[in-house]
N, C-alpha and C positions, 0 to 999 in steps of 0.2 A: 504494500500500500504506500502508495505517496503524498507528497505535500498537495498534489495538486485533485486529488480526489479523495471519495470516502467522508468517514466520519469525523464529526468534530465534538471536542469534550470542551465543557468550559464550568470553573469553578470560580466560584466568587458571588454571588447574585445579588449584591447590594443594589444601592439605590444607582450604580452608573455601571456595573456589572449584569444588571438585570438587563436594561436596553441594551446593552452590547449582546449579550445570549440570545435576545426574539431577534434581532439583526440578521445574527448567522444564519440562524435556525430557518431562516428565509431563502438560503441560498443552498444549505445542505442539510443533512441527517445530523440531530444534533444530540448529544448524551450529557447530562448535564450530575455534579455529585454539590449538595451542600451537607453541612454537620447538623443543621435543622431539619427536620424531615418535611416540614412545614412549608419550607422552602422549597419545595421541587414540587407538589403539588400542580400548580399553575401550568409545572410545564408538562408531568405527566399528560394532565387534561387535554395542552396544547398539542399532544403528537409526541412530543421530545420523551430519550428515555434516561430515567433515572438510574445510575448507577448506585453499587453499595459501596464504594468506596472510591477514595482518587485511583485506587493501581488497578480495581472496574473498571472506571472511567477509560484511563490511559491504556487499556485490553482491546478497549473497543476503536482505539483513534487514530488518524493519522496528523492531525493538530489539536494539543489543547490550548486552551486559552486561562489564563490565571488571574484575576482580579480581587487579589483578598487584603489586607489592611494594612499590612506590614511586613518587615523582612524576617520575623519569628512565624508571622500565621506561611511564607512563603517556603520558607526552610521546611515547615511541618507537612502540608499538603507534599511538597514534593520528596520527603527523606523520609518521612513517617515509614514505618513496618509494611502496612499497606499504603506508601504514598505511591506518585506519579513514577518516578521514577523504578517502584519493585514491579509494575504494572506495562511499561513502558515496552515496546518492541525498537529494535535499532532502526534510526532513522526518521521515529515519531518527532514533531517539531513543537516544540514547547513554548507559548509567548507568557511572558513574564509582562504581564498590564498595570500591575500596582507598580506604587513609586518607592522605592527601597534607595542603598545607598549604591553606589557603584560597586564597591569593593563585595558587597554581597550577591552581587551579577556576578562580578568573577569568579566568586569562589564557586557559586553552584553552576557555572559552563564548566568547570572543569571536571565536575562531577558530573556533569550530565556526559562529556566526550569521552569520560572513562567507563560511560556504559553504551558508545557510540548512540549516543541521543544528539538533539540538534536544538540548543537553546537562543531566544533571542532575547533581547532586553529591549520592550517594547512598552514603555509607558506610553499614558494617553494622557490626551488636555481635552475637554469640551464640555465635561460634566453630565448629567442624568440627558439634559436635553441635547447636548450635542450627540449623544450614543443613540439617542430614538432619531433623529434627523439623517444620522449617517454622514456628521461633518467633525466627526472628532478628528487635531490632529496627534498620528504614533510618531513618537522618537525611538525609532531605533537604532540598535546596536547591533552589532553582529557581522556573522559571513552576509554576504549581499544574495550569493547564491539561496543561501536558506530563506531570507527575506523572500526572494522574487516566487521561490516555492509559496512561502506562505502566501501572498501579495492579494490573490483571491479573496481570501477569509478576513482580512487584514482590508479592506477595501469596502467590506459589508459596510460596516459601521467607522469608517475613517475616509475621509475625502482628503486628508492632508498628511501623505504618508514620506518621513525624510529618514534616510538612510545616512546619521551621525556619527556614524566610524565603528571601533572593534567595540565590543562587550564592555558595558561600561556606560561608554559617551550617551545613552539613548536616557538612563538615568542623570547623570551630570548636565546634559541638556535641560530634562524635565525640572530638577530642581530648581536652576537657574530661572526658570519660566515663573515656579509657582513662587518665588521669592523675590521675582520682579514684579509682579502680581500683586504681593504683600507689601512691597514697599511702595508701590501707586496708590494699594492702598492707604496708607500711611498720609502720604505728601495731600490725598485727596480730605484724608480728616483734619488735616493740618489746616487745609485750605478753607474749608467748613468751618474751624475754629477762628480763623481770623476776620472769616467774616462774619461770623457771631460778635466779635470786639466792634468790627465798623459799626454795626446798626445793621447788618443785611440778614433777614428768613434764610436761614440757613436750607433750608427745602426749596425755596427759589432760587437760592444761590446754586443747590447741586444740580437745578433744573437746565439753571444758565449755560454753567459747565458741561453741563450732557450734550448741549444742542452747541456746544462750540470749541474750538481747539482746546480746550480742559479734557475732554471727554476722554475716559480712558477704564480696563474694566474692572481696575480697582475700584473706581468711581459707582462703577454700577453694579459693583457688589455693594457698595453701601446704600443704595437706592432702594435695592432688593430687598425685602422684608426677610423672606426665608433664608437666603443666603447669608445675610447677616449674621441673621441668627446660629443660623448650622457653624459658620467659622467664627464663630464668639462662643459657642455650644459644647458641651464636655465631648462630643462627640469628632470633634475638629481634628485636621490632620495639622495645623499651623504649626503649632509646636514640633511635630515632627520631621515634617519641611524642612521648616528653618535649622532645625538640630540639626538635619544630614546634610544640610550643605554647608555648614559652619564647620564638622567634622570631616568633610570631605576635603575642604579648601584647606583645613587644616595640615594632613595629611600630604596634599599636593604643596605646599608650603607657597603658597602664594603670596602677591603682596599688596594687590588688588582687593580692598576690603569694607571699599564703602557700601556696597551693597550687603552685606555681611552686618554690619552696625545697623544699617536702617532696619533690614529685617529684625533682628533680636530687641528690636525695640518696639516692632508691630502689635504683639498679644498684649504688653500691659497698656499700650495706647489706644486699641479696637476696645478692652474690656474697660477701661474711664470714658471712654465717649459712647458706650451704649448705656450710661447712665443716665443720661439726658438726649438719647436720641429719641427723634421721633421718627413713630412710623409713616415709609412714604407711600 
């Protein structure tokens, strides 16, 4: 079985892992494994089949797809007793969707080519809605060959697909994104606050900015009610963002660091200004 046919596995079914799975499921045979049982319901109903475990899953596939939280829930689905990996036939191509640290890409491609598997490190940007639309963009990393294998299934649900160099770069890419992201956000509550001092409705002022060179989607994550609230929310990946590219850059001994500073000053300034925000 090949990259370019057959079955596809995908684990993760969060709130932007969800639309990524009905995506595929659109274009082939699709086997899906969560830890909730609850969770896969939906797609039994929908046709899709449920696996008992990720090394089921990975039995039946010739790509899966991984969207889980972190580089511990990543390590687990794929190294677990029954993970992806004990399940896996050679050759199966593996995309890595969650946003983990680079060095955690490396470690597990090498695990994956000492069981001649085929890993890519393929984070996404676009969120729950850009995964139903089918304009998320992947950063990935990897052999290019494997990419263009994948590029099919990779293309459901992503309109903006860039090939960032070896194992690694597709994460160090991603970080940089979501940490440029946080620091517009930032400059944009900044902005909000000084004009609260003028005398200007801060709600018309981010209105102003929307509709003019301000505009940017920090900005309109603060616009965003839910959005807001989710990256101000215990549930947030901000903290963890910002930590892995702070550790990353670290590591790369860089000297390049203002964006590094903006960000780690993001979470305790989003969480003072949602004390007196209003909702828009």
């Amino acid at each position: 079985m090949t990259g370019n046919s057959g079955r596809v596995g995908f684990i993760g079914l969060g709130n932007q892992g969800a639309p990524i799975a009905w995506r595929i499921a659109r274009i082939r045979p699709l086997s899906v494994w969560a830890r909730r049982e609850a969770s896969t319901v939906v797609y039994r109903d929908g046709g899709c089949a449920v696996a008992s475990s990720p090394a089921d899953l990975a039995s039946q596939c010739a790509i899966i797809g991984i969207c889980v939280v972190n580089d511990d829930d990543v390590r687990d689905v794929l190294m677990r007793s029954d993970g992806v990996f004990a399940g896996a036939a050679p050759g199966t191509i593996i995309c890595i969707h969650s946003t983990v640290l680079p060095g955690t890409m490396v470690e597990l491609d090498k695990e994956a080519k000492a069981r001649k598997l085929k890993l890519l490190d393929a984070p996404v940007s676009g969120g729950p809605d850009g995964a139903e639309s089918g304009t998320m963009s992947i950063l990935v990393g990897g052999d290019i060959e494997t990419l263009e294998a994948a590029r099919e299934v990779l293309a459901s649900f992503g309109s903006n697909i860039f090939h960032m160099g070896a194992t690694g770069t597709g994460q160090a890419a991603k970080l940089l994104n979501n940490n440029l992201c946080f620091a517009n956000t930032a400059t944009a509550v900044h902005a909000l606050l000084l004009a609260r001092e003028f005398g200007i409705d801060q709600q018309v002022a981010a209105r102003v900015f929307a509709a003019s060179s301000g505009a940017s989607t920090g900005l309109r994550l603060i616009m965003n009610n839910q959005q807001f609230r989710k990256v101000t929310g215990a549930s947030s990946n901000l903290r963890k963002d910002i930590h892995h590219l702070a550790e990353f850059a670290d590591q790369q001994q860089v000297s390049e660091k203002a964006l590094l500073d903006i960000a780690a000053a993001t979470p305790d300034l989003l969480n003072e200004y949602a004390k007196f925000r209003k909702d828009f």
